[in-house]
C-alpha positions in Angstrom: 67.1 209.8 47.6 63.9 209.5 49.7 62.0 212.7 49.0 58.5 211.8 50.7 58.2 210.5 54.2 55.9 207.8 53.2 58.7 205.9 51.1 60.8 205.7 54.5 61.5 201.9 55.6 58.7 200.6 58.3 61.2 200.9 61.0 61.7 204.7 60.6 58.2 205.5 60.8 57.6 203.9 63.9 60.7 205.5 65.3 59.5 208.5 64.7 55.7 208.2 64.9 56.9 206.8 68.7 57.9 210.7 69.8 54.1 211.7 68.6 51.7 212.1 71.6 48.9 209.6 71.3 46.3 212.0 70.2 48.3 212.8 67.3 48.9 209.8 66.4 45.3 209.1 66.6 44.8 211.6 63.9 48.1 210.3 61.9 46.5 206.8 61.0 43.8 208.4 59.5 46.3 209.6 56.7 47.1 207.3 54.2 47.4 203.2 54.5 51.4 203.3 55.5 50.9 205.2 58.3 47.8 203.3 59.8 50.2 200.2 59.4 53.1 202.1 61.4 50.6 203.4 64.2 49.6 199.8 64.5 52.8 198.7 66.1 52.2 197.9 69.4 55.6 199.3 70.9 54.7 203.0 69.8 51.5 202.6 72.3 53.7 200.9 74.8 55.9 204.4 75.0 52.8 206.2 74.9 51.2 204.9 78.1 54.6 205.1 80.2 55.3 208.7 79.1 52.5 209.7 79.2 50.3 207.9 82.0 53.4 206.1 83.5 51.0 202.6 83.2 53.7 200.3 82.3 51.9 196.6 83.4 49.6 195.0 80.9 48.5 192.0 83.3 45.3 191.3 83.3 44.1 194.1 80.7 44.0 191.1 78.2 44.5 193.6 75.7 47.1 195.4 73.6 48.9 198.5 74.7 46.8 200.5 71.6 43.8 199.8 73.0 44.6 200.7 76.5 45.9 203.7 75.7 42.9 204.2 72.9 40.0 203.1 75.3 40.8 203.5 79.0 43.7 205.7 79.4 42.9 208.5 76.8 39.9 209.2 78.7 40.7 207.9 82.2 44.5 207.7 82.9 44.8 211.1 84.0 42.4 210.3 87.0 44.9 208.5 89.0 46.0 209.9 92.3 44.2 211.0 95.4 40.6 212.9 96.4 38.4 214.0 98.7 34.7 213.0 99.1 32.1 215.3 99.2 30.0 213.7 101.6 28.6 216.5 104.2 29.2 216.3 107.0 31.3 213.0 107.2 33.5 213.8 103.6 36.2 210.5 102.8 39.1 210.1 101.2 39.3 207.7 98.1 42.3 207.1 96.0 42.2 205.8 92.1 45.0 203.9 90.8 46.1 201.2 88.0 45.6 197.8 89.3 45.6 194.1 87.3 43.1 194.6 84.8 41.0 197.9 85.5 41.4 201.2 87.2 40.2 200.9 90.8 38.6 203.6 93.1 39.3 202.7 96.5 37.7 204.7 99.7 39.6 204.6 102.9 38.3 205.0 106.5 40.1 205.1 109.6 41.1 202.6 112.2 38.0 201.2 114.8 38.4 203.3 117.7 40.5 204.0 119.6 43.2 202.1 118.2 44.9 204.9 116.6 47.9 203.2 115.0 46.3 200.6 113.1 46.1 200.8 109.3 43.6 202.5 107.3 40.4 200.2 106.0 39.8 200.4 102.2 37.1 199.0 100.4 36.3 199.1 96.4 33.8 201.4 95.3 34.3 201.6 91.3 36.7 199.7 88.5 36.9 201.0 84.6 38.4 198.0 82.2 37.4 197.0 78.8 34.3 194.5 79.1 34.1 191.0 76.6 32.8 194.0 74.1 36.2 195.2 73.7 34.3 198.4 75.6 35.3 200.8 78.6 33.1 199.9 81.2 32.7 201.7 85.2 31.1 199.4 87.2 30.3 200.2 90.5 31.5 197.6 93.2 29.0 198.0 95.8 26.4 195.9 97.3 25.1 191.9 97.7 24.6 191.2 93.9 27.9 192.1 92.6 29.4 194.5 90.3 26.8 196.6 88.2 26.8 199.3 85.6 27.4 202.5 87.1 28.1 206.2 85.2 30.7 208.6 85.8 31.0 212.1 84.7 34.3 214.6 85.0 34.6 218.2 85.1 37.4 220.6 86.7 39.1 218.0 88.6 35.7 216.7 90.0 34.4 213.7 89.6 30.8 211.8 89.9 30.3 208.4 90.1 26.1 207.4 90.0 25.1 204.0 90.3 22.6 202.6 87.8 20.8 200.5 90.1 21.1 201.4 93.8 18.6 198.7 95.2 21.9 196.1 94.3 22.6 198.2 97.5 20.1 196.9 100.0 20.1 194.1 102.2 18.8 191.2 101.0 17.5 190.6 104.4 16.4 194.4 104.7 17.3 197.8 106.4 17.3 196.5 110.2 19.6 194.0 109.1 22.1 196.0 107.0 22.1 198.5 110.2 23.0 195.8 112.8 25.6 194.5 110.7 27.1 198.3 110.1 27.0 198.6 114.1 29.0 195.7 114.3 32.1 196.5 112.0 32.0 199.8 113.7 32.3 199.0 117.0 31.7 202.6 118.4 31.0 203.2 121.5 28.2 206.1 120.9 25.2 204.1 118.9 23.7 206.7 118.2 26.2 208.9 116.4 26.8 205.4 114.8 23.0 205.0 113.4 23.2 208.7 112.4 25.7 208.2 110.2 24.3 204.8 109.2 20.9 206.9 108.1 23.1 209.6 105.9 25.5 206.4 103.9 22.1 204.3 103.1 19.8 207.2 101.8 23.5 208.5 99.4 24.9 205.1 98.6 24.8 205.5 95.2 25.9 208.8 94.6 29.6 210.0 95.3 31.5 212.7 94.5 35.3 213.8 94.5 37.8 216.7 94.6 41.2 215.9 93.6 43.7 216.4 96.6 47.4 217.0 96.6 49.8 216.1 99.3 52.3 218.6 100.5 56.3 218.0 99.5 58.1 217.2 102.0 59.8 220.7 103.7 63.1 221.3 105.1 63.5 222.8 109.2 59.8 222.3 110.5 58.6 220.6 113.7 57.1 217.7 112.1 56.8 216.9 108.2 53.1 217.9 106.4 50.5 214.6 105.5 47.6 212.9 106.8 47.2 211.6 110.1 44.9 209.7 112.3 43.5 211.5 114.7 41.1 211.1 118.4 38.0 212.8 118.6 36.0 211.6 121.2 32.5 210.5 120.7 33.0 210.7 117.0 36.4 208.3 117.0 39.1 208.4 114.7 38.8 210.6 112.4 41.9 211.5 108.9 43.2 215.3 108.7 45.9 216.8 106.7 48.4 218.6 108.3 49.9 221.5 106.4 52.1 224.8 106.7 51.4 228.3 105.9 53.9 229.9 102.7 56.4 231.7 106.1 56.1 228.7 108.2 54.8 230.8 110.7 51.5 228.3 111.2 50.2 224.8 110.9 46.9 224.0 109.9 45.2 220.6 110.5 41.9 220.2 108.0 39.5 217.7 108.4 39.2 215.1 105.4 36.8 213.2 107.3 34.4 215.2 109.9 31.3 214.4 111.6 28.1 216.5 113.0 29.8 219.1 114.9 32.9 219.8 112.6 32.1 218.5 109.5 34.9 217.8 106.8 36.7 220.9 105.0 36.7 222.6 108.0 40.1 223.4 109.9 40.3 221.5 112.8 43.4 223.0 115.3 45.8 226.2 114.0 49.4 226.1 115.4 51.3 229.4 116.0 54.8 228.2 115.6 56.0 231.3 116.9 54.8 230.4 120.6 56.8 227.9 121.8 57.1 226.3 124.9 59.5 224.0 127.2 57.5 223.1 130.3 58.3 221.4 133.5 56.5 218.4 134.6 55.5 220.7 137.8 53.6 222.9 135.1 51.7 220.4 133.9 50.5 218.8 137.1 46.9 220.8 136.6 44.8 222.1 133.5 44.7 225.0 135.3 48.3 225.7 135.2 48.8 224.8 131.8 46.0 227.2 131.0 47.8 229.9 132.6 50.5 229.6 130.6 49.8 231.9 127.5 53.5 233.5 126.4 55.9 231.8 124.4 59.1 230.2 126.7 61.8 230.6 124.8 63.7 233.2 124.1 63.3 234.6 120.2 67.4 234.5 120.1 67.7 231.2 121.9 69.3 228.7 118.8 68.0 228.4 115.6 64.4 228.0 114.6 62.7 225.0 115.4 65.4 223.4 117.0 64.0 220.4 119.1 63.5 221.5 122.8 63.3 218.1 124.3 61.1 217.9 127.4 58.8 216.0 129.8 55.5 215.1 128.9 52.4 214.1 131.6 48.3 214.2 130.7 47.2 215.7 134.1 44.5 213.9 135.8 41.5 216.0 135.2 42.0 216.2 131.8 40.0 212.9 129.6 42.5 210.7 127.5 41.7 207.7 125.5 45.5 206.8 124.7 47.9 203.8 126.0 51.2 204.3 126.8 51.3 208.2 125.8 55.3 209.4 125.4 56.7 211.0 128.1 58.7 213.3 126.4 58.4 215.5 123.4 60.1 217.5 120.9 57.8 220.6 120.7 55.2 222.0 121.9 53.7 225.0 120.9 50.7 227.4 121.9 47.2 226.6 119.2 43.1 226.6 119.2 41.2 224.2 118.2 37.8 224.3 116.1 34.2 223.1 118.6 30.9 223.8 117.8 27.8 222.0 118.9 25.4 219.8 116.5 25.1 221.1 113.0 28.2 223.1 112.9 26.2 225.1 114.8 28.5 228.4 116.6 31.5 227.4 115.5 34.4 228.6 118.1 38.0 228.1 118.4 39.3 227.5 121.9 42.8 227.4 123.2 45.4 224.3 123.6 48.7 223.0 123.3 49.8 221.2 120.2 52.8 218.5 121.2 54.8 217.2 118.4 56.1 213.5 120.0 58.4 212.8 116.6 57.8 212.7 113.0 54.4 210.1 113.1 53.0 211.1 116.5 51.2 214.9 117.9 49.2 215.3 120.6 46.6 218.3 121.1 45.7 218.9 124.5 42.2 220.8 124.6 42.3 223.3 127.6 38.4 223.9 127.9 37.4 220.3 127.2 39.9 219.1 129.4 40.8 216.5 126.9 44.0 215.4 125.0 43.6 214.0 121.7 46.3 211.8 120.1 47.4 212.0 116.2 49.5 209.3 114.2 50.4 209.8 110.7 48.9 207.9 107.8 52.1 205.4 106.6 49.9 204.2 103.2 51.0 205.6 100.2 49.5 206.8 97.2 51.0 206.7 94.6 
């Protein structure tokens, strides 16, 4: 009769050391010679890094599931997912994720204006992988020379990434260069806004910082499902929000992720009173001034259940700015909101009224009654995962 674990066959202690998490079984080879041998079994780390990290693709790691879990995941898995950059006023959004070889930190910007429907650009910022040292290493993936040592620190859900040697940053063939270069792949039409923000990315480029971010669920019976979108904003382009609901569904709020000079990012950008809904004519929206008039909800409170679509005619009157091809001509909603404006600097912040048109699931429209401008928003179809 077996009375001490120790004398059970190989096999059993690996079936059982393989329910342990992976910091206990850290402190478990440290016992005694028999169990260091059991830990060493690969296949116990293997079930450690799916449960517990879901990371279930060793391509490119060139290195056993142990020292995965041991050296990158242990200390790093648990950043995976989504964040927002802390980058006043302009912020960003960056997702980190398992990829061949290395964790990756990706940044993602929206389209070149005004093509709102096009996908997100991404570039690399940072990787963490085990160098030829057998050694977690976070390089930073900036600049002309290449990948470089960079450090990272972590605390409450925020993270810092500073780079060790910022001038792999510049130019080789200086500032003036690097900024008429950046004016082409933005292709904006306000220069100026463009070298502003050209100014704020050169003297930060090798500091960033980021809040985790959570998505929404998806929700049951509302107008249009929450998320990121794409959105117009005049001078400043195309800028990403996140569109959310209040806990009664009685409001939608659209924050900015990125901002710019007058708004910057974590600010609310429009508020939605779903319980002001309309159903307009197209004679009613031949003018801004008639659609300003209209300030009382259309429908009747006992008219169907709530939020059933109210299909309708849609038309951009022709005083009011728009920077949109072939805008719907119908929608599904359209409800009474305000919208956030202040001038340069965040400087008096105001909210003034519009109309907030929900086209189908991927599309809204805001039409801005005092600015006498209609700006268009399409959802974000990457996904992180």
């Amino acid at each position: 009769m077996t009375r001490n674990i120790t004398d059970l066959p190989p096999e059993i202690l690996v079936k059982v050391f393989s329910f342990l998490p992976g910091k206990t079984l850290g402190n478990v080879c440290k016992t005694c010679t028999c169990f260091r041998e059991a830990t060493n079994i690969d296949s116990i780390w293997q079930t450690r890094c799916a449960s517990e990290y879901n990371f279930t693709q060793l391509e490119g790691w060139n290195s056993s599931y142990q020292d995965v879990y041991k050296k990158i995941l242990f200390k790093y898995g648990s950043l995976r997912g989504l964040y927002q950059r802390e980058f006043k006023p302009y912020g960003g959004l960056a997702h980190i994720k398992f990829d061949t070889g290395q964790i990756i930190v990706r940044e993602y910007f929206a389209p070149d204006n005004p093509h709102i429907k096009r996908p997100l650009r991404e570039q690399k910022l940072f990787s963490i992988s085990i160098n030829k040292k057998r050694e977690a290493e976070v390089l930073c993936l900036k600049g002309y020379k290449g990948p470089h040592t960079c450090k990272l620190t972590q605390k409450s859900g925020k993270l810092k990434f500073k780079c060790q040697y910022t001038a792999y940053h510049r130019h080789p063939k200086g500032k003036e260069k690097e900024l008429e270069e950046w004016l082409v792949s933005k292709q904006e039409d306000f220069s100026d806004l463009s070298v502003m923000k050209f100014e704020e990315y050169y003297l930060r480029t090798g500091k960033y910082k980021f809040e985790r971010m959570e998505l929404p669920l998806p929700l049951t019976n509302v107008p249009v499902q929450p998320g990121l979108f794409k959105g117009h904003y005049g001078a400043h382009g195309i800028e990403i929000m996140h569109l959310s609901y209040d806990r009664e569904l009685k409001n939608i709020h659209v924050l900015k992720v990125t901002g710019d000079v007058n708004v910057p990012a974590l600010n609310i950008s429009l508020y939605v009173d779903l319980q002001r809904p309309m159903i307009l004519n197209l004679e009613q929206q031949e003018s801004m001034h008639m659609l300003r008039e209209i300030d009382t909800p259309d429908i009747p409170e006992d008219n169907g259940p709530r939020f059933e679509p109210r299909i309708q005619p849609f038309m951009i009157p022709a005083s009011c700015f728009n920077r949109v091809d072939r805008v719907p001509q119908c929608c599904k909603y359209r409800f009474h909101g305000q919208g956030r404006i202040a001038g340069h600097g965040y400087h008096n912040p105001s909210l003034t009224p519009g109309h907030f048109i929900v086209f189908d699931n991927d599309t809204l429209g805001f039409m801005w009654m005092e600015l006498l401008s209609f700006s268009m928003y399409s959802r974000v179809t990457e996904t992180f995962d």
